[in-house]
FIBA-899686 format. One record per residue: residue in one letter; x, y, z of N, C-alpha, C in turn. Coordinates in pm, whole numbers, plus 50000, padded with zeros to 5 digits. Atoms other than C-alpha are relative to their C-alpha. Layout:
N
aXYZXYZXYZ;...
REM end
This chain:
92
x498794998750077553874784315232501035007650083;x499114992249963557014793215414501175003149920;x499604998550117558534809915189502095007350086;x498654994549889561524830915474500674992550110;x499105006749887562414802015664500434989049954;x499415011450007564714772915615499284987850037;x500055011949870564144735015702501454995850049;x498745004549972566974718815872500144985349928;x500395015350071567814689115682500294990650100;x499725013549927567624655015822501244994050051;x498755012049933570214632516049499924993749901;x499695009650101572184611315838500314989650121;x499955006849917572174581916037500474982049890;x499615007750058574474551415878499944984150056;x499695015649904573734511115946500364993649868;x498995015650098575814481915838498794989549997;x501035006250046573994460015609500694987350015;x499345009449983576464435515620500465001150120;x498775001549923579004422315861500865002049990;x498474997950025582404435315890500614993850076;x498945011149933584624409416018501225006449990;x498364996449989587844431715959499845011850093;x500214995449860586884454616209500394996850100;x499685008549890586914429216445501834992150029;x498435006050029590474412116291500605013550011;x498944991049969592154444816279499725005850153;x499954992849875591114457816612500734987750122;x499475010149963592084421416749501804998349971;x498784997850025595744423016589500675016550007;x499314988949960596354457616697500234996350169;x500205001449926595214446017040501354989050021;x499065007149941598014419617008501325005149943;x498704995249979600634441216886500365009250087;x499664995049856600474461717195500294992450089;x499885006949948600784435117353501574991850021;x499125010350005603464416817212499934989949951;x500325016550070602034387017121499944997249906;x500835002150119601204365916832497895001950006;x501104999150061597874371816641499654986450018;x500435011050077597514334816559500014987250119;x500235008149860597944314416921499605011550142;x499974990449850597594345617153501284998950120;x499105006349877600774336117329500775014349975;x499164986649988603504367217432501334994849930;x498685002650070606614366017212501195006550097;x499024991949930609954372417389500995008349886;x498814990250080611884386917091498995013650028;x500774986849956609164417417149499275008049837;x500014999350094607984435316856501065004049851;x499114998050058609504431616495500515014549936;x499164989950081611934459116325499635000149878;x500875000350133610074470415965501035012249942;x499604992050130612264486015690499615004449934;x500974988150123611254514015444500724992449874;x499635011450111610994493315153500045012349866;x499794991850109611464529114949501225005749974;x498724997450031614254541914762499765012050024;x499854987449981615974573614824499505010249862;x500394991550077614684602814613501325001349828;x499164998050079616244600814254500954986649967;x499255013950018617644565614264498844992449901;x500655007550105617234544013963500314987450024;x499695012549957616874509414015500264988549882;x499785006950149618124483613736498724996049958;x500965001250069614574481113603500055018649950;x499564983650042615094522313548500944999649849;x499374995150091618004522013367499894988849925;x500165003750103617004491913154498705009549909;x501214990650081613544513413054500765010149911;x499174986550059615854546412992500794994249871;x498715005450109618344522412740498884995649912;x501265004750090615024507412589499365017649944;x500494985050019613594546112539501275002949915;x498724985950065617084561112404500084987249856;x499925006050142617284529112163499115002449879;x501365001250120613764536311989500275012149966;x500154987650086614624577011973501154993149885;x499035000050093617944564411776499144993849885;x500385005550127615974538211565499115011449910;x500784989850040613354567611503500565011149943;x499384985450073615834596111401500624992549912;x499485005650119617904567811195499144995649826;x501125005950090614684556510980499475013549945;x500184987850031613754598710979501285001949840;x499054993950124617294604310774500034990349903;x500065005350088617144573310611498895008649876;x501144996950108613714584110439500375017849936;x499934979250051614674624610405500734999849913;x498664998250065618044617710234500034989249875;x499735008050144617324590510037499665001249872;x500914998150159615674606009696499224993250001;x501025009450027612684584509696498895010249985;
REM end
């Protein structure tokens, strides 16, 4: 019984049960955007690589799906406080 000494636990040692084929495709299309080339014939493009836009809006910008939500929201508090005084005020 060792009761004052540790064991060390075991190597974790990880194998692929499957095949990863995107491994191979992404390390292959990184390999051809250093390059230059297309992915899809291997040939060198002369425009060089493309220009990628931040497809995010600036901080605080509402985009017309925004301010239709906000006009949909402010219509239901009105219907909700109009249907409140209706019922409070009406003697029923």
């Amino acid at each position: 019984m060792n009761m004052f000494s540790t064991r060390k636990p075991r190597r974790f040692s990880h194998t692929y049960v499957y095949a990863d084929d995107r491994a191979d495709r992404v390390r292959d299309l990184e390999r051809m955007a250093g390059e230059g080339g297309s992915a899809v014939d291997g040939t060198r493009s002369a425009v060089g690589k493309p220009e990628f836009r931040s497809q995010a809006k600036p901080h605080g910008a509402v985009g017309a799906s925004g301010v239709a939500v906000m006009a949909y929201a402010a219509a239901a508090v009105l219907l909700c406080g109009l249907c409140y005084l209706l019922w409070r005020y009406s003697g029923a």
